[in-house]
N, C-alpha and C positions, 0 to 999 in steps of 0.2 A: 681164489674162489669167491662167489658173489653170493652171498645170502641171497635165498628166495624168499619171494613175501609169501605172507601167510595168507591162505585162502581167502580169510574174512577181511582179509586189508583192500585184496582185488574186489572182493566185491562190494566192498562199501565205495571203493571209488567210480565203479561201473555204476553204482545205485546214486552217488554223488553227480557224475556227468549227465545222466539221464535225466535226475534233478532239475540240473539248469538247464536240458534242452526244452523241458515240460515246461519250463518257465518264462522262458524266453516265447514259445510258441504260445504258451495262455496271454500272456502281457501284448505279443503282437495282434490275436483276435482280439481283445479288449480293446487297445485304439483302433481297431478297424471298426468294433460294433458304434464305436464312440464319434469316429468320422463319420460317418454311415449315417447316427440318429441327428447329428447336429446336422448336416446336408437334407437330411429331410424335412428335418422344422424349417430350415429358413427357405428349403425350394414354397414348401406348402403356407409360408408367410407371405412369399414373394406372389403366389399365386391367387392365397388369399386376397392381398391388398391388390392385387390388379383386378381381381372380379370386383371388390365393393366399389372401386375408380370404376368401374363400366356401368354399373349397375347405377350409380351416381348420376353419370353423364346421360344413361337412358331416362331417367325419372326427371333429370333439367331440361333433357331436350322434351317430353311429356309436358313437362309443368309449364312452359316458356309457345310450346304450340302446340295444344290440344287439337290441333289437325291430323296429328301425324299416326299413324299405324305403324308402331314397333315391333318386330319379332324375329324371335331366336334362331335358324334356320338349323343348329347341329347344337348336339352336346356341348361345344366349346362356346366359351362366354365369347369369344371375336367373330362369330357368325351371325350376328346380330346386325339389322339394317331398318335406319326409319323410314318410311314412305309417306308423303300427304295423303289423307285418308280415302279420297275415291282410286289410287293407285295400289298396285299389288306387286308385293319385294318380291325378287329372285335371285340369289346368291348376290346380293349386294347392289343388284340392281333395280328400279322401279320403274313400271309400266304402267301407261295409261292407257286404256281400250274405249276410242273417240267413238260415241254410238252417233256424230253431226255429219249429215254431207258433205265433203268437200275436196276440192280437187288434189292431187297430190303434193302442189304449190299452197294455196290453201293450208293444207294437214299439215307442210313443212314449215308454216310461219306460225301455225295455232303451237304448235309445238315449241318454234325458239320463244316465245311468248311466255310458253311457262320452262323457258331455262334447260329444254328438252330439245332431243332429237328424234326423228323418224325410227323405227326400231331396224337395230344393225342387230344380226344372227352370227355369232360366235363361235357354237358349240352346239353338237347335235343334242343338248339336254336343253341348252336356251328354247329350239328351235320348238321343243317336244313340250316347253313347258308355256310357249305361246301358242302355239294350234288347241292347245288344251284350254285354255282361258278365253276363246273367239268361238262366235259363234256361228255353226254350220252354212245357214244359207245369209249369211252377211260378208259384205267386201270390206277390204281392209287394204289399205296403204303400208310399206317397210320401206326402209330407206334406202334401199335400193332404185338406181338410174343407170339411164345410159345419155349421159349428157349432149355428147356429139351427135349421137345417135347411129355412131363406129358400129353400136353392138359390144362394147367396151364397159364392161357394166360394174361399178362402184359402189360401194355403201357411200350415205351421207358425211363418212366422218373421214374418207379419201381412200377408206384402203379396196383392195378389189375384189370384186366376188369370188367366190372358191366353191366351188360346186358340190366340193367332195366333201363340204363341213354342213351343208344343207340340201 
């Protein structure tokens, strides 16, 4: 016959086990909290030193050509685009609006002249953010052609018109 244990043996070992589960799950939230707070310094280091690097490079491109018209376009520091100062940024791109006579050949060489193109329409927001900046009853040149004169019609930069994006 087997001695039984004493009530107070069982339950100091049920109070025992329970012990080290309590301990085992506090010890694993502690290195979680502990992962957790070191990944956040060094994202918010990493993020840090990447905005002062932008922020640097905006104030050299400033100091080096006081032409230029910088600005932020969104919350995020990489939205950011310089432009020479009579031109106006848009997502990364800059526009110049010719208020000079001249022929469409003309407007395409004043253009490569200053390292530019005729404006090519990408995106129904490009499109929406250049009708916005032209004015009403003045004509305007885009780089759009129909070279052959097929009817075959191309932007400046080769690719082909799409109707359905402007």
């Amino acid at each position: 016959m087997v001695p039984e244990e004493e009530p107070q043996d069982r339950e100091k070992g049920v109070w025992w086990f329970q012990l080290k589960v309590w301990s085992v799950a506090v010890v694993s939230i502690l290195l979680l909290c502990v992962c957790f707070t070191v990944s956040s310094v060094a994202s918010h280091n990493f993020m840090y030193s990447k905005t002062v690097k932008r922020l640097s490079k905006l104030q050299e491109y400033q100091q080096y050509y006081p032409s230029l018209t910088c600005v932020m376009e969104g919350k995020d520091m990489e939205d950011w685009s310089c432009c020479p100062t009579p031109w106006t940024s848009f997502q990364s791109s800059c526009y110049f609006i010719s208020t000079v006579m001249q022929s469409w050949t003309e407007s395409q060489n004043n253009c490569s002249v200053m390292g530019a193109d005729l404006v090519v329409i990408n995106t129904k927001e490009e499109q929406d953010f250049i009708t916005q900046n032209l004015k009403i009853n003045s004509a305007y040149f885009l780089g759009l052609s129909d070279p052959k004169g097929w009817r075959h019609w191309q932007w400046v930069d080769q690719t082909p018109y799409n109707k359905n994006v402007t």
